[in-house]
Each structure stands twice: as structure tokens, then as C-alpha cells.
C-alpha positions as CSV (number, residue, x, y, z in Angstrom):
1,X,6.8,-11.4,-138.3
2,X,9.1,-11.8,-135.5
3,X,7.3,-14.3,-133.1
4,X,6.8,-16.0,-136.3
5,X,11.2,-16.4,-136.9
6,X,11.9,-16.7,-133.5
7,X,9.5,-19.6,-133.4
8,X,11.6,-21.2,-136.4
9,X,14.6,-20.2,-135.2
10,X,13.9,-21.9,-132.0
11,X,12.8,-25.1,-133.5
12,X,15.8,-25.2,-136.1
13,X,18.2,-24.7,-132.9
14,X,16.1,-27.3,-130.8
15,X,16.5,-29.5,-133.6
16,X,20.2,-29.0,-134.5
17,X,21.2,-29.5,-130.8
18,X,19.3,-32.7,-130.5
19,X,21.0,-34.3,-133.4
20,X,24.6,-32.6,-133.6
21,X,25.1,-31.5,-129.8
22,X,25.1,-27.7,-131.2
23,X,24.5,-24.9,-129.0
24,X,20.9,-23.6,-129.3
25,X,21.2,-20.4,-127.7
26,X,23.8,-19.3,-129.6
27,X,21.9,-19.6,-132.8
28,X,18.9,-17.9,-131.5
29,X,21.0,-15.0,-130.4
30,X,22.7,-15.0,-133.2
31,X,20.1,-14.6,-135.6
32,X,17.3,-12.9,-133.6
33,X,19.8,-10.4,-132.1
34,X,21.4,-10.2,-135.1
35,X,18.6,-8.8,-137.3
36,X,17.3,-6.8,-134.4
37,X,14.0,-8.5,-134.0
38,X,14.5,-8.7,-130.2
39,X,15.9,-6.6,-127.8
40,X,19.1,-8.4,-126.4
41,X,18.3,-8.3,-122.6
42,X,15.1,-10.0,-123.3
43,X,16.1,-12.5,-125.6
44,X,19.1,-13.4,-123.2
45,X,16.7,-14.1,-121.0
46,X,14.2,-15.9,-123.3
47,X,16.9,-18.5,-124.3
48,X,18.1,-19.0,-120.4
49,X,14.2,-20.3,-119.8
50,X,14.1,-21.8,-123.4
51,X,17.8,-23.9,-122.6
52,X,15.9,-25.0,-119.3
53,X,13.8,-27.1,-121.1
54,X,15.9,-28.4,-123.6
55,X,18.7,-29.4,-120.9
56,X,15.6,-31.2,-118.6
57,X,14.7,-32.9,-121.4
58,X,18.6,-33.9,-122.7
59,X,19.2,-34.7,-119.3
60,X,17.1,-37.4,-118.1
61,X,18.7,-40.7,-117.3
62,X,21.8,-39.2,-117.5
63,X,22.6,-37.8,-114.4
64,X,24.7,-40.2,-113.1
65,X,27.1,-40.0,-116.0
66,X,27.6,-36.2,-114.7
67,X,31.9,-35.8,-113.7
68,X,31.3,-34.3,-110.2
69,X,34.7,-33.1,-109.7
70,X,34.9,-31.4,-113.1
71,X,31.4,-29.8,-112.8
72,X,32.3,-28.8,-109.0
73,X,34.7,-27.0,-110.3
74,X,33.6,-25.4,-114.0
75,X,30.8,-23.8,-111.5
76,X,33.5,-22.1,-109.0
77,X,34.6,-20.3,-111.9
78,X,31.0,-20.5,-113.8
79,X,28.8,-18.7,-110.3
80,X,30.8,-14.9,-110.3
81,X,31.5,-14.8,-114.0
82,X,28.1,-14.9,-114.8
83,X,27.1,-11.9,-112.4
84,X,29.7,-9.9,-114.1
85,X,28.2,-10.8,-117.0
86,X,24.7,-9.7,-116.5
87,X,26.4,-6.5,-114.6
88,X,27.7,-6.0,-117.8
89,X,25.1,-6.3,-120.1
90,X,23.0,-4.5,-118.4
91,X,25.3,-1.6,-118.3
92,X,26.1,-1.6,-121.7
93,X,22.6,-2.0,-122.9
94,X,21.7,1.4,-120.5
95,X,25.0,3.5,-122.0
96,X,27.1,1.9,-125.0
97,X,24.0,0.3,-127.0
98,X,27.2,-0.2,-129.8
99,X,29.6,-1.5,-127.1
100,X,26.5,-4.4,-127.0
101,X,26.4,-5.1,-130.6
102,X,29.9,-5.4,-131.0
103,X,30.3,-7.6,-128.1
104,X,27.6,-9.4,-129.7
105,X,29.7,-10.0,-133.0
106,X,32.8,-10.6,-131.3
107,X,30.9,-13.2,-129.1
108,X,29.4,-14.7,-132.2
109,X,32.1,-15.1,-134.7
110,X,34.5,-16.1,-131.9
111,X,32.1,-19.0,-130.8
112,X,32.0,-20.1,-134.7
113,X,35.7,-20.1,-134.9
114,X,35.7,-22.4,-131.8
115,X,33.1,-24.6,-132.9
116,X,35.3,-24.9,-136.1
117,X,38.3,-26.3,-133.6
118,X,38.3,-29.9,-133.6
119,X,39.2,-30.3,-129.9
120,X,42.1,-32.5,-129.4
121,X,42.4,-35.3,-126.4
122,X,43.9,-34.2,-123.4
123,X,46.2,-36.4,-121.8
124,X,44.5,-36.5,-118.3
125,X,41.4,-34.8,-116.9
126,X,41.6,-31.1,-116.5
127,X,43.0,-30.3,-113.0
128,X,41.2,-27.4,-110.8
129,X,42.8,-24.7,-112.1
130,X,42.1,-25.5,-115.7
131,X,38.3,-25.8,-114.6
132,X,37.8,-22.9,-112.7
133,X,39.4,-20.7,-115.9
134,X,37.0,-22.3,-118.3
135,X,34.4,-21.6,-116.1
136,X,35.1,-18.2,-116.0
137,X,35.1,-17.5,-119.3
138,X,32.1,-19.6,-120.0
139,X,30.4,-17.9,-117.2
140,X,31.1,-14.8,-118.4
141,X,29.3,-15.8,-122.0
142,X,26.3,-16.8,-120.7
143,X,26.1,-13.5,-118.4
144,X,26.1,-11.5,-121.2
145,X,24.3,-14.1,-123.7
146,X,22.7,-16.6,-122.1
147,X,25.2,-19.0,-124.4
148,X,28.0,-20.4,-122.9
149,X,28.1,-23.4,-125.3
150,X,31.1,-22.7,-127.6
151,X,33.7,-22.4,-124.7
152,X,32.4,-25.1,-122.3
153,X,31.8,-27.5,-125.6
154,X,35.4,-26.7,-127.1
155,X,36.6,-27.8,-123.0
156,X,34.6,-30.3,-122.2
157,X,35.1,-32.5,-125.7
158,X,39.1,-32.0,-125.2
159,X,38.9,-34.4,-122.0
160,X,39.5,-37.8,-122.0
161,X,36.3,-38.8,-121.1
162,X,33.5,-41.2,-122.5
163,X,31.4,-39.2,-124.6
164,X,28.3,-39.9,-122.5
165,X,29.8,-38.1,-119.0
166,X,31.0,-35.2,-121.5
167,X,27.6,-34.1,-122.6
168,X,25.7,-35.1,-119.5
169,X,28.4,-32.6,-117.3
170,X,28.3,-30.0,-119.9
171,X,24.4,-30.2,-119.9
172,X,25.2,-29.8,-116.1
173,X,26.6,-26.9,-116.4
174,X,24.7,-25.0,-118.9
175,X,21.7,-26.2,-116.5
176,X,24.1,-24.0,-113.6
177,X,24.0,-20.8,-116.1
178,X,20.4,-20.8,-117.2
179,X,19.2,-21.1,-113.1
180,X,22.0,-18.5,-111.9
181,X,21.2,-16.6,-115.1
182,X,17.2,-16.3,-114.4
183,X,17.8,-15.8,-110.8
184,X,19.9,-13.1,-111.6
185,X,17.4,-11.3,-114.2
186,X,14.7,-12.2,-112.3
187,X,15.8,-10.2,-109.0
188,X,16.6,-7.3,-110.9
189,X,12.9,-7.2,-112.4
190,X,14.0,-8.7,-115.7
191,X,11.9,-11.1,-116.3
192,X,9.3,-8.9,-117.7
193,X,6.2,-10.2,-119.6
194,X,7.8,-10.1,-123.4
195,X,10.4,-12.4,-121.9
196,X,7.5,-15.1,-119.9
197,X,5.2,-14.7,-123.1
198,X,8.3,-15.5,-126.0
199,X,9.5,-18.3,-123.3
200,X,6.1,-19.6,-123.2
201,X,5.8,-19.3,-126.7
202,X,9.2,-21.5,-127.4
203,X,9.3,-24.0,-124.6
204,X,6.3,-26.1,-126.7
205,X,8.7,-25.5,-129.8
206,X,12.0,-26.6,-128.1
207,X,10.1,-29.9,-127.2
208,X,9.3,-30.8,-130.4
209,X,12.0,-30.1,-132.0
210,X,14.3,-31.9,-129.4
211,X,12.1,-34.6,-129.7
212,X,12.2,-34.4,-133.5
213,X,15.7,-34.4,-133.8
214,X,15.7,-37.7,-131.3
215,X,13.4,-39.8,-133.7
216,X,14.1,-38.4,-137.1
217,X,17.3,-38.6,-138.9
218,X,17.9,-35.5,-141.0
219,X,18.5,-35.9,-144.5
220,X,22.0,-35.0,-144.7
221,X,25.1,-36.3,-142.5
222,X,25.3,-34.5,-139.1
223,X,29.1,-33.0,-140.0
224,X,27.2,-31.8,-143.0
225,X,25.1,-29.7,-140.4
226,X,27.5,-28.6,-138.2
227,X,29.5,-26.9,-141.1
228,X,26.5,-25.2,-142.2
229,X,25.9,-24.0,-138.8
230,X,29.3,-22.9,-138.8
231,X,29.8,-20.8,-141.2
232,X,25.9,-19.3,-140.0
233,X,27.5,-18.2,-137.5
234,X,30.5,-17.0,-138.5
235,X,28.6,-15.2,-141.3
236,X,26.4,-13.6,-138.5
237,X,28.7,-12.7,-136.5
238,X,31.2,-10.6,-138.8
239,X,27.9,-8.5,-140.5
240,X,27.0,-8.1,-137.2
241,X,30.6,-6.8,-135.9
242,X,30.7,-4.6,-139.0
243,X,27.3,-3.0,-139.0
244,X,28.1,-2.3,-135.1
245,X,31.4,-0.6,-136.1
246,X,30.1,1.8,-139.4
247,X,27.1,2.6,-137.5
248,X,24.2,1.4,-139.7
């Protein structure tokens, strides 16, 4: 039953980032963490290889559209937070097993909150210092998560840029966090065999639904699906948050 709903989940996020830009991993850790099915060290991991293949895919012929300066430096910031962030979860998972849930929920309802945000237009292109504190905080997300969509999406779609270089340097950068991420896991003999077999499992998955949500229009408006992603999330995260805090 559980390889069966991650494999859903997985296409339903595949297919929902491919037409509305929405972060994949986040819904996969939201509703596979969520309802317990899989342990959260492995299914951080899962998503980092499963986001590989969506952003190689999202990516192609879009490379040169990537804002070198801002991507430069979002991954200053981006590098160290995302060791602190595996440090962490890996820490929490061995002693505060609760302190991981909540974070979970906190993570969760705070990223649908964010997504709910309708960036505004910043007057000029975010300077260094802006970037580097972005990145840490984003960094720090996809440490813990392997999701470090809603803070780098709510930055990246303030800047006054063409929509084009906004997606193909965010794709950048979540590219940055999946590879540091998996280098990370991997060194520290993380990338066990339930991680390669669910990853091996997805990847197919991710493709087609990326590739589904390229060529076939869903049946409803695309704002219509990111406000029922939304308030999925924000759902999620709050019973998640609550059930960490009463114990159940």
C-alpha cells in the first residue's frame, strides 16, 4: 500500500510542477511523511534523487537563461545551510523523533502560507546580501527536507526578471541542493537500498508525469490547482503539527 501512494503521490507532484511550477518535493513530503508511510531520512533522500530528474528534464534548453550572479550567490548561502540541515535531521531523527515531526509541520504549513503570498516586484535585482540570506534559509529547508521550493520560489518570482531566467535559476538551484544533498547522505551511508529502490521506483513516474503535464492540459485552470495544492498543504501541515504536539 505504500509504494502504491508514493507512486501517485509522485506522479500527482510531477504532474503539478510541470504545469503550475509547484514544488514536488514538498508535496511528497508532505503527504508521505505526513501519514508515516516512510521514514523521513529516507524519503528526504528519495525526493533529492526524484527532484534530479525532474529538474534535468525542466531544465534542458534552458541553461542559458540561468542569472549567474544571482545563482552564484543563492548557492554561497545555499552550500553550509544545507549541511546544517542534514546535521540536523539526522540528529533529531537519532534523539527528538517529535522535534522531527514538528519541524515537519512547521516546515509544511509555513511553505503553504508562502506559496499563498503573491510575490510582489522588486524594484531592482536582489543584491548579494539579499541572495546569500535566501539561500540560507532555503538551504537550510532542503537539509532537513530535501524541499527548498517555497522560500527560493517566493524569492526568485519577487525579482524583476523575465519569467524564463526566474524558473531556469531556481531550477539551478534546486539542481545545487539535490547534488549537495545526495553527496551529503550518501557519505554518511545514507543512501541505503529503500532509498535507491523508491528512487528507482519514481524516476519512471516523475518522467511521465512531467511529461504529462507538458502535453496535456488539465481540466481545470492552473490557479485553480495551485489553490487546491495550497490549502493540501496547509491542511497537512497543521494535523501534522498537532498530532506531533498531543503525542498521537
Amino acid at each position: 500500500m505504500a509504494i502504491a501512494a508514493f507512486l501517485i503521490v509522485v506522479f500527482l507532484g510531477s504532474y503539478i510542477q510541470s504545469v503550475a511550477g509547484f514544488a514536488m518535493a514538498m508535496l511528497i513530503v508532505a503527504v508521505m511523511g505526513g501519514f508515516r508511510l516512510v521514514e523521513l531520512p529516507v524519503l528526504a533522500a528519495t525526493v533529492s534523487l526524484l527532484t534530479m530528474v525532474n529538474v534535468a528534464l525542466a531544465l534542458r534548453g534552458s541553461l542559458g537563461q540561468i542569472q549567474g550572479r544571482v545563482f552564484v550567490w543563492l548557492a554561497v548561502g545555499q552550500v553550509p545551510a544545507i549541511l546544517i540541515g542534514v546535521y540536523i535531521m539526522q540528529w533529531l531523527d537519532a534523539n527528538v523523533l517529535t522535534g522531527l515531526e514538528i519541524c515537519l509541520g512547521l516546515f509544511i504549513t509555513l511553505g503553504g502560507l508562502f506559496m499563498l503570498l503573491k510575490p510582489q516586484p522588486w524594484k531592482q535585482v536582489a543584491g548579494r546580501t539579499a541572495c546569500v540570506g535566501t539561500g540560507v534559509a532555503g538551504g537550510l529547508m532542503g537539509g532537513l527536507f530535501g524541499a527548498s521550493g517555497p522560500v527560493l520560489g517566493w524569492f526568485g518570482f519577487s525579482q524583476p526578471l523575465p519569467l524564463a531566467a526566474i524558473r531556469a535559476t531556481l531550477l539551478a538551484c534546486f539542481a545545487l541542493t539535490t547534488v549537495v544533498r545526495t553527496g551529503v547522505v550518501w557519505s554518511s551511508g545514507g543512501l541505503t537500498a529503500e532509498v535507491l529502490s523508491l528512487a528507482l521506483l519514481g524516476a519512471p513516474v516523475v518522467v511521465v508525469g512531467t511529461l504529462a503535464g507538458r502535453y496535456l492540459a488539465p481540466p481545470v485552470h492552473e490557479s485553480a490547482i495551485k489553490r487546491m495544492a495550497h490549502m493540501l498543504l496547509l491542511a497537512m501541515g497543521i494535523w501534522i503539527l498537532l498530532r506531533a504536539l498531543l503525542g498521537v
